[in-house]
N, C-alpha and C positions, 0 to 999 in steps of 0.2 A: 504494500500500500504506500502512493506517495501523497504527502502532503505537503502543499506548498504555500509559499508567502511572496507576495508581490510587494517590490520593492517600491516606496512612494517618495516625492520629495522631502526635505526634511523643514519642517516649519512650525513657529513656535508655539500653533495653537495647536498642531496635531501632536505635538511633544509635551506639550504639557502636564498631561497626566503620570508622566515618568522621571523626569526633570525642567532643568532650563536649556533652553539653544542660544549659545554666545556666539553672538555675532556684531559687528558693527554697521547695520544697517542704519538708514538712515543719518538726522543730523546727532553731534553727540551731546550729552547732556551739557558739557560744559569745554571750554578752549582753555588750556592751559600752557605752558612753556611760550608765554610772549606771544599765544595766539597759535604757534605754530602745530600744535595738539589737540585733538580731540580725545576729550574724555568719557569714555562709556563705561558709565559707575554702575558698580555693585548690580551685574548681571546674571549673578545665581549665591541661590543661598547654601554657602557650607553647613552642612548639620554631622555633629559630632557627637557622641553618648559621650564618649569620654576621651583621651588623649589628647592630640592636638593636629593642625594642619603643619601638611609637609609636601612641599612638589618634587615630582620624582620624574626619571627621564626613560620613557619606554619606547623599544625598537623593535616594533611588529612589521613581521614578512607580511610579502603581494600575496592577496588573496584574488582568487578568481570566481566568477559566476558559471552558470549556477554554482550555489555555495550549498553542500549538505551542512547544516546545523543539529550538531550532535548535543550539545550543552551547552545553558546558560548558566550565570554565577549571578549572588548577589551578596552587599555587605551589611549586615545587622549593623554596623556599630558606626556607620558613617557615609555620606556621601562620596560621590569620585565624581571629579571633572576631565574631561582629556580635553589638550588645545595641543591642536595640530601646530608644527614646527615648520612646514610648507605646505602651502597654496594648491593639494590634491584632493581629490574626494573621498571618502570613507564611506566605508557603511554604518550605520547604526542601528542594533538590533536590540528589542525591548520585547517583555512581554508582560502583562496584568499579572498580578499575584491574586490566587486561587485558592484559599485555605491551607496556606501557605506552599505550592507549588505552581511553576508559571504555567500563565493561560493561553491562547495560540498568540505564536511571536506577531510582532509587527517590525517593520524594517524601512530605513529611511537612506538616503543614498544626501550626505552633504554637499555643498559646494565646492568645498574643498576652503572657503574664508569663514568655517565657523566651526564649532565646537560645542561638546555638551557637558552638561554637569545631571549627572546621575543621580534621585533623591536617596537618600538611605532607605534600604531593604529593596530595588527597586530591581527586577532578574534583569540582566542586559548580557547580549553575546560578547565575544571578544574582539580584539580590535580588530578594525578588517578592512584595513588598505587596500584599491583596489588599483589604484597607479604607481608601485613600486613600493618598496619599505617605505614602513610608515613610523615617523621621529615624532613624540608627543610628548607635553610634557603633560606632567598629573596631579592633581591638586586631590591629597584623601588623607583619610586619618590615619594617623602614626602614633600604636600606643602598644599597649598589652592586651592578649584576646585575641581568639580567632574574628576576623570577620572576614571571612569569604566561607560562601555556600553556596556549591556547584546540584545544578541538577541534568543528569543524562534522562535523554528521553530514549523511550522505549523505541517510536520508532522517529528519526529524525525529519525534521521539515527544508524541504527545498528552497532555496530562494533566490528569486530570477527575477528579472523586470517584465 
């Protein structure tokens, strides 16, 4: 049996219900550095149970489509942000939590100028560069405690555009 996920664009009222989508669209909140800056504040909420925020540097291989999606992961104890380090698309893979196991994924394909921040407890796949390695950096909690929990599905979901 196959089951599959179509790939949608990524935007930030269809993402809503998972995280936030960083982007700098639009004008910015505010010009800083003599004008020469735009500031686009406070565009996603870290949530923490405990530890503290740390940004970390992650280096995920070219993934290709169709993608079979064997497992997702999610973090009890804190939020994750990834911002891409160049100008490619990713995919983004999310699914509804289900009495606590995810519900069928959803999947989003970025622009390649934006980034997401993940809420706590929220399943999401793994990174998934689809124009070459993908350099990110990572905004999550850094403490004591497992928080990662992975779920394998029985039977995996396809996803294609």
């Amino acid at each position: 049996m196959t089951r599959q996920v179509s790939i949608a664009p990524l935007t930030a009222e269809a993402f809503r219900p998972f995280g936030d989508v960083l982007d700098a669209s639009g004008a910015p909140d505010k010009l800083i550095n003599q004008g020469l800056c735009g500031r686009y504040h406070d565009r996603a909420r870290l949530d923490f149970s405990d530890g503290k925020a740390g940004i970390s540097l992650f280096k995920a291989e070219l993934r290709g489509l169709p993608l079979e999606l064997e497992m997702v992961e999610r973090h009890p104890q804190g939020s994750q942000a990834f911002l891409p380090m160049s100008v490619d698309p990713f995919l983004v893979i999310v699914a509804p939590d289900q009495n606590g196991s995810p519900g069928t994924p959803q999947a989003f394909l970025t622009s390649g100028a934006e980034g997401v921040n993940y809420r706590l407890g929220v399943w999401h796949g793994v990174l998934t560069p689809l124009s070459g390695p993908g350099l990110f950096a990572v905004v999550d909690r850094i403490g004591p405690g497992d928080n990662l929990e992975e779920h394998w599905f029985e039977t995996p979901w396809i996803i294609e555009t």
